[in-house]
SEPA-635992 format. One record per residue (C-alpha): residue number from 1; x, y, z. Coordinates in steps of 0.5 Angstrom, whole numbers. Layout:
% SEPA-635992
<node><pos>NUM</pos><u>X</u><v>Y</v><w>Z</w></node>
...
This chain:
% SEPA-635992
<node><pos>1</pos><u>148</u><v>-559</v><w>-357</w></node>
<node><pos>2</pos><u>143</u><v>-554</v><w>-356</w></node>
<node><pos>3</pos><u>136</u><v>-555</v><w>-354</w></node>
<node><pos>4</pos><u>131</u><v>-554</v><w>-359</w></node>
<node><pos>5</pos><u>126</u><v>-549</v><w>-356</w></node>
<node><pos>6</pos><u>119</u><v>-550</v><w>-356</w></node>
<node><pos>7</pos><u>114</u><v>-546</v><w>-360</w></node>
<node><pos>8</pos><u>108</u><v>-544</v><w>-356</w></node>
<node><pos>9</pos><u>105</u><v>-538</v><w>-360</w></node>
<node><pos>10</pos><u>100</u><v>-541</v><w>-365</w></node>
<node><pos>11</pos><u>95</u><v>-536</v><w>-368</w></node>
<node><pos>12</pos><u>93</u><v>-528</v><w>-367</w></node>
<node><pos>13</pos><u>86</u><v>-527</v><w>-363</w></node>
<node><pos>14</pos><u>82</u><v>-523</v><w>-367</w></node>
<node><pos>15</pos><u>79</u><v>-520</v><w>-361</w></node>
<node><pos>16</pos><u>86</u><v>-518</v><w>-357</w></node>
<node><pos>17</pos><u>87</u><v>-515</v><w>-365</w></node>
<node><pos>18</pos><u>81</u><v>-511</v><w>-364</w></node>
<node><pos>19</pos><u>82</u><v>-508</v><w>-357</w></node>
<node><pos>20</pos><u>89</u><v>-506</v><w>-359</w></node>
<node><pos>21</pos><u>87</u><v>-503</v><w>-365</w></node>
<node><pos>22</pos><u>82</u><v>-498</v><w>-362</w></node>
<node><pos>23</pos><u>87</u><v>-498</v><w>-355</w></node>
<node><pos>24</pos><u>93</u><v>-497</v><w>-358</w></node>
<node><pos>25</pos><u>91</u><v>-491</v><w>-361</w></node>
<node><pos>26</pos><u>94</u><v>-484</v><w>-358</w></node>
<node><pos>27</pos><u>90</u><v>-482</v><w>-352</w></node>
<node><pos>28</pos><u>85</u><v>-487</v><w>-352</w></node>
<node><pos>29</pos><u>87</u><v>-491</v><w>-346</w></node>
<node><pos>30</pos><u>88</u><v>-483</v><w>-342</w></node>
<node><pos>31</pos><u>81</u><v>-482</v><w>-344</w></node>
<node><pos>32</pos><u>78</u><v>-488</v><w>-342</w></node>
<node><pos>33</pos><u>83</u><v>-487</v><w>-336</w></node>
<node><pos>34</pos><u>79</u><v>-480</v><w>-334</w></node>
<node><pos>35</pos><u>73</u><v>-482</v><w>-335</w></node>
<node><pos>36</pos><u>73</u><v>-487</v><w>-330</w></node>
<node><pos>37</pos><u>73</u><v>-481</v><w>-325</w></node>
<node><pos>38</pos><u>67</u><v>-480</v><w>-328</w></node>
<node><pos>39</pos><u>62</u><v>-476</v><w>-334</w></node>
<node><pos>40</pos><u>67</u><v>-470</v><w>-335</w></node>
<node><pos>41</pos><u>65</u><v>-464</v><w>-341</w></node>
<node><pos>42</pos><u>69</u><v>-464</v><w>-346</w></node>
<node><pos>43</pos><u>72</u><v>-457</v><w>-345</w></node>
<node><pos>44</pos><u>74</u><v>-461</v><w>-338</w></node>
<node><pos>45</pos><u>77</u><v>-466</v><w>-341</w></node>
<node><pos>46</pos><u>82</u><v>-461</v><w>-347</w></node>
<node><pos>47</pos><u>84</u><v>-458</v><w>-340</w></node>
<node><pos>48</pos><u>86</u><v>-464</v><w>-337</w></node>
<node><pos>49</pos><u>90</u><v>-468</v><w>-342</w></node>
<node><pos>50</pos><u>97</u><v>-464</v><w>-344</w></node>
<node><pos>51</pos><u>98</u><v>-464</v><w>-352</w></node>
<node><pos>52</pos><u>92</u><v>-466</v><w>-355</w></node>
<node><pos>53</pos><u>88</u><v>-462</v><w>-359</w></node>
<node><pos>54</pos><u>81</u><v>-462</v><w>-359</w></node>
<node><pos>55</pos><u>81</u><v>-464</v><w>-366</w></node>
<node><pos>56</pos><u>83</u><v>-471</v><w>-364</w></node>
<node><pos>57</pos><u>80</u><v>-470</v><w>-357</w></node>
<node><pos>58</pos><u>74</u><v>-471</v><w>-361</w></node>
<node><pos>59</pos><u>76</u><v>-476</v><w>-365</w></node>
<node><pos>60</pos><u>77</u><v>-480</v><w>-361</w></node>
<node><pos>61</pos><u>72</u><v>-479</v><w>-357</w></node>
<node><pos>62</pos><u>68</u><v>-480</v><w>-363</w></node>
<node><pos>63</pos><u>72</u><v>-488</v><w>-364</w></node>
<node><pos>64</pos><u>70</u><v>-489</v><w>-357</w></node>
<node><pos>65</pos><u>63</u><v>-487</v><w>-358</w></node>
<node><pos>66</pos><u>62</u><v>-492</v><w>-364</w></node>
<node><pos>67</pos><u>66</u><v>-497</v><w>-360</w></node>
<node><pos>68</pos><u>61</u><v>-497</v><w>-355</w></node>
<node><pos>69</pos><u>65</u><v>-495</v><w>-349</w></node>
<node><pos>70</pos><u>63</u><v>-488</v><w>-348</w></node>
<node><pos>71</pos><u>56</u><v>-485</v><w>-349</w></node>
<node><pos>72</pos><u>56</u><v>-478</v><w>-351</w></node>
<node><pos>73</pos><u>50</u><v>-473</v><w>-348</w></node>
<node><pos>74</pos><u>48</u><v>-465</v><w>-351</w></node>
<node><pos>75</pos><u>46</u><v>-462</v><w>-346</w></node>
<node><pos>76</pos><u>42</u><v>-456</v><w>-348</w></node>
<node><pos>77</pos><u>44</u><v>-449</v><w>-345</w></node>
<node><pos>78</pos><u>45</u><v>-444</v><w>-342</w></node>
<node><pos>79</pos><u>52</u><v>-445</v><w>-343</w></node>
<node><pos>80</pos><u>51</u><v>-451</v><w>-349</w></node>
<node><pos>81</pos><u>57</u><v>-457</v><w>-347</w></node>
<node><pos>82</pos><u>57</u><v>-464</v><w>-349</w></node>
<node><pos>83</pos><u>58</u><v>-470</v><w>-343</w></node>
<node><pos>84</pos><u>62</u><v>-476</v><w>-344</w></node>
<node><pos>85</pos><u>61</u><v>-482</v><w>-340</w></node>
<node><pos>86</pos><u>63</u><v>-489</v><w>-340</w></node>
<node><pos>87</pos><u>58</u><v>-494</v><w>-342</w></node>
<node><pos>88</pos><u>57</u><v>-500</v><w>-337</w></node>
<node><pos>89</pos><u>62</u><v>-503</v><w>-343</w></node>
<node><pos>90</pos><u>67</u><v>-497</v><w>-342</w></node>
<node><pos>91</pos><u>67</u><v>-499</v><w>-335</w></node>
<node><pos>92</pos><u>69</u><v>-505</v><w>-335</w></node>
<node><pos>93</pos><u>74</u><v>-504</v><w>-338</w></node>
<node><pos>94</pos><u>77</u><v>-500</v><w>-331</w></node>
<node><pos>95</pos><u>80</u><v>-505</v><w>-327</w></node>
<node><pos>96</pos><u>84</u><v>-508</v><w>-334</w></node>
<node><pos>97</pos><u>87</u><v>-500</v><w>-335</w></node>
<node><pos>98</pos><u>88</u><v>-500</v><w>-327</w></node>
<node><pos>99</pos><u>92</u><v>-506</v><w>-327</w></node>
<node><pos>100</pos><u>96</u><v>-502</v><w>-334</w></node>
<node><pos>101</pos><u>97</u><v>-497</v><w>-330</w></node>
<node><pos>102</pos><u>100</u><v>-500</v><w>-324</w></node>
<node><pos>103</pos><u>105</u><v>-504</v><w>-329</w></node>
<node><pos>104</pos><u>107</u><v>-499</v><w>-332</w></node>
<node><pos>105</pos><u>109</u><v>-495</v><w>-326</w></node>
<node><pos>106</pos><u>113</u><v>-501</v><w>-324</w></node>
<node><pos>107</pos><u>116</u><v>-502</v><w>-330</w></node>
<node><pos>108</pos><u>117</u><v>-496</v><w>-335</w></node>
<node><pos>109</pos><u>122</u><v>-492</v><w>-333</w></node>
<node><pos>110</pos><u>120</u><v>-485</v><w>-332</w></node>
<node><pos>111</pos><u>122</u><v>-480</v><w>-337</w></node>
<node><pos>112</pos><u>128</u><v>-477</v><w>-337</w></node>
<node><pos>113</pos><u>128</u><v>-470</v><w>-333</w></node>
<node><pos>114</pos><u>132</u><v>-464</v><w>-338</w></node>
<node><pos>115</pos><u>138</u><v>-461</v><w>-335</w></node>
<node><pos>116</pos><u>138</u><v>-454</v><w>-335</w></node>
<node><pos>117</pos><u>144</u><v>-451</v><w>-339</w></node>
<node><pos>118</pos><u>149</u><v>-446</v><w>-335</w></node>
């Protein structure tokens, strides 16, 4: 006879929902991640993250920005750049993206080298 497993999920947190929906995104948490380190330029951060365009660069520095976790500032030129920088909502999130981080590096596999064909 099989024992009958216990059910222990009883309803989806909206709030948990919320975060994943921004978070989950692609290139949020990188982002986020970088600015961590500090305010960075937005020519700063195209460079820094392989891939993404500036199109979705923006984006997403735009979603972050109506959710509240970066701040954006114009600053006036010579030369004319746009700074970003975590809120004190952005922030708090770090030690959450940190502890991310550290699972993923223990758990995800690396990605598979390619072989160079002889």
């Amino acid at each position: 006879m099989t024992p009958k497993l216990e059910e222990h999920a009883r309803e989806c947190d909206e709030r948990l929902t919320q975060a994943f929906t921004l978070l989950g995104k692609r290139w949020s948490g990188v982002i986020l991640g970088l600015l961590l380190q500090g305010p960075a330029r937005f020519a700063v951060l195209a460079r820094t993250i392989p891939g993404i365009s500036e199109r979705m660069l923006s984006d997403r520095l735009n979603e972050l920005a109506r959710a509240g976790l970066v701040d954006r500032t114009v600053l006036d030129g010579p030369p004319l750049g746009v700074v970003y920088r975590l809120t004190e909502s952005g922030r708090a999130i770090g030690p959450g993206l940190l502890r991310l981080g550290e699972w993923a590096e223990r758990y995800m596999a690396p990605p598979a080298k390619r072989r160079k064909k002889a």
